[in-house]
VEXZASE-876692 format. One line per 2 residues: number of its first residue (from 1); their letters; for each residue x negated, y negated, z negated of N, C-alpha, C. Coordinates in steps of 0.02 Angstrom, whole numbers, padded with zeros to 5 digits. Atoms other than C-alpha are relative to their C-alpha. Last residue first. Layout:
BEGIN
NUM	A	X/Y/Z/X/Y/Z/X/Y/Z | ...
END
This chain:
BEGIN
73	XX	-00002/-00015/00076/-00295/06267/03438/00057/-00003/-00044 | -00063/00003/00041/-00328/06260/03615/00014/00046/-00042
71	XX	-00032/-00073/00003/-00526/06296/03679/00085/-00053/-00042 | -00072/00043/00053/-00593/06160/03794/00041/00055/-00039
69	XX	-00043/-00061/00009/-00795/06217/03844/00102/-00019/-00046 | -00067/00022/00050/-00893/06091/03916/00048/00062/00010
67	XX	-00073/-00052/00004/-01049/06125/03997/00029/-00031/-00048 | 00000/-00044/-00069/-01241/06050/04038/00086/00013/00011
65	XX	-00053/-00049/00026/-01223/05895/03906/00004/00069/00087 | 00048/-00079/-00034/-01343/05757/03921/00026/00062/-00016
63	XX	00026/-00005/-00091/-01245/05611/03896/-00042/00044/00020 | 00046/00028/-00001/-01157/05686/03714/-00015/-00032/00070
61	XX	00063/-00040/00011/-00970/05712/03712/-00066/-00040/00013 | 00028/-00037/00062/-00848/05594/03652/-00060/00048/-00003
59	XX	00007/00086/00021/-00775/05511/03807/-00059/00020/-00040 | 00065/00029/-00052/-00758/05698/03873/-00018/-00071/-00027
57	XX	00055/-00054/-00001/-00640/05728/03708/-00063/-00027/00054 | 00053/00016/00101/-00557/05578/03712/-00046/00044/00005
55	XX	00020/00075/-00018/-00498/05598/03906/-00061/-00014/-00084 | 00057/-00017/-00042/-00466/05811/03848/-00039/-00082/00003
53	XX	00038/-00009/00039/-00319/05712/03728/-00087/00043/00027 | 00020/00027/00040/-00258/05630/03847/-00035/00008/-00047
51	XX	00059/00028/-00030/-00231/05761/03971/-00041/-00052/-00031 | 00077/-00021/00034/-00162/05845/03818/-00046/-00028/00049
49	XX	-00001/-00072/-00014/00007/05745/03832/-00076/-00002/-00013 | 00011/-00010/-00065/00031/05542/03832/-00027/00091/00017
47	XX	-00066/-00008/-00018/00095/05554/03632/-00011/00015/00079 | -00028/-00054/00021/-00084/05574/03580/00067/00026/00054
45	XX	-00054/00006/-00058/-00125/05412/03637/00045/00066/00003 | -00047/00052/00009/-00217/05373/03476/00070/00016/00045
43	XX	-00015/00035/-00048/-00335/05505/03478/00045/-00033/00001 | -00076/00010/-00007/-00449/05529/03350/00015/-00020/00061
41	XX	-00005/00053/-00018/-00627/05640/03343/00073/-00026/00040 | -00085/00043/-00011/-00661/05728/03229/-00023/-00044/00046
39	XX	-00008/00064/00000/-00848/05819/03223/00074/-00017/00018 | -00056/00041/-00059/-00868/05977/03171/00013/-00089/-00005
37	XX	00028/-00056/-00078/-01024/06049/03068/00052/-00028/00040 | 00069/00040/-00014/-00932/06040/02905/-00016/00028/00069
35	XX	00039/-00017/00036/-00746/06127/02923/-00084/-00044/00041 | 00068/00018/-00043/-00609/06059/02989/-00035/-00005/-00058
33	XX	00042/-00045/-00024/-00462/06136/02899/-00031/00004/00033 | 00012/-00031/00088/-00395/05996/02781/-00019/00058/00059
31	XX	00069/00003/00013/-00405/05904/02956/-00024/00010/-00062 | 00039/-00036/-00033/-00231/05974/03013/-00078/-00004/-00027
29	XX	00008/-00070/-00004/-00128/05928/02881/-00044/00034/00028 | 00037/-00030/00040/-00201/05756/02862/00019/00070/-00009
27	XX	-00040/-00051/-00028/-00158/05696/03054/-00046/00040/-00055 | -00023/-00006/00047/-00215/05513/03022/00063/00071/-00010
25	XX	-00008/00034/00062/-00228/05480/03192/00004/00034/-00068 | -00041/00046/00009/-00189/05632/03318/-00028/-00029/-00062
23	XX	-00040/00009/00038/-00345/05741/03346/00067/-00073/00000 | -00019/00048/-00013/-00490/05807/03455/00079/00021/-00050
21	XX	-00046/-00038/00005/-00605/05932/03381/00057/-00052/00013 | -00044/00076/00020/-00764/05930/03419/00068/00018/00010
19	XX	-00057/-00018/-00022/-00910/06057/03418/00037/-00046/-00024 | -00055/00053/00028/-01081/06030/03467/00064/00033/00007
17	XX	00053/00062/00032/-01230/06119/03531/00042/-00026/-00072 | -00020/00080/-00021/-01118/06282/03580/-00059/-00061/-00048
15	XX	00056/00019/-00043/-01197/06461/03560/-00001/-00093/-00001 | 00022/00011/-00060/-01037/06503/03470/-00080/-00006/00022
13	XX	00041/-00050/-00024/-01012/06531/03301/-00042/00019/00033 | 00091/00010/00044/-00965/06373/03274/-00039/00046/-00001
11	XX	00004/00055/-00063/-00802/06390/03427/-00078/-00024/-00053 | 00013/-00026/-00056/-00739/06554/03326/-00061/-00041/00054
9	XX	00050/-00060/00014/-00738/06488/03167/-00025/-00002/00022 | 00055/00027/00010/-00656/06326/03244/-00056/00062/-00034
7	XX	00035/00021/-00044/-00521/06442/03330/-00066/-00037/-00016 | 00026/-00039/-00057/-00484/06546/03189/-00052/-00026/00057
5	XX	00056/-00016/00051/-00461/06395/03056/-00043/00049/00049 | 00073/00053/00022/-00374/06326/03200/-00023/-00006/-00032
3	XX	00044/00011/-00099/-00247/06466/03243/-00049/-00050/-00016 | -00022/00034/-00049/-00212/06471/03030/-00055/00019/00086
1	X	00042/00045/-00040/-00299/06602/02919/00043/-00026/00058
END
């Protein structure tokens, strides 16, 4: 079991409403192990570090959201 077969287990398990899983484009290694129940969502800018990729993420969540939880995968 890969770190992000683990971590999305881990992160559906949860309590959480929603779980999302921010991504580079067309990044088919990784999203052969996002499992139903997660939502993708791409980031283009990738290359600008993970503050970028968090930016997508918050973009992405619902508007009524108490908490945000960022786990690295």
């Amino acid at each position: 079991m890969t770190v992000i077969d683990m971590t999305l287990k881990n992160a559906l398990k949860s309590q959480c409403d929603e779980v999302l899983v921010v991504l580079e484009p067309d990044n088919s290694e990784i999203l052969s192990h996002v499992p139903k129940g997660v939502s993708i969502i791409e980031n283009p800018e990738r290359q600008e570090g993970i503050g970028s990729s968090i930016r997508a993420g918050i973009k992405a969540v619902r508007e009524v959201t108490d908490a945000v939880i960022f786990l690295n995968g």
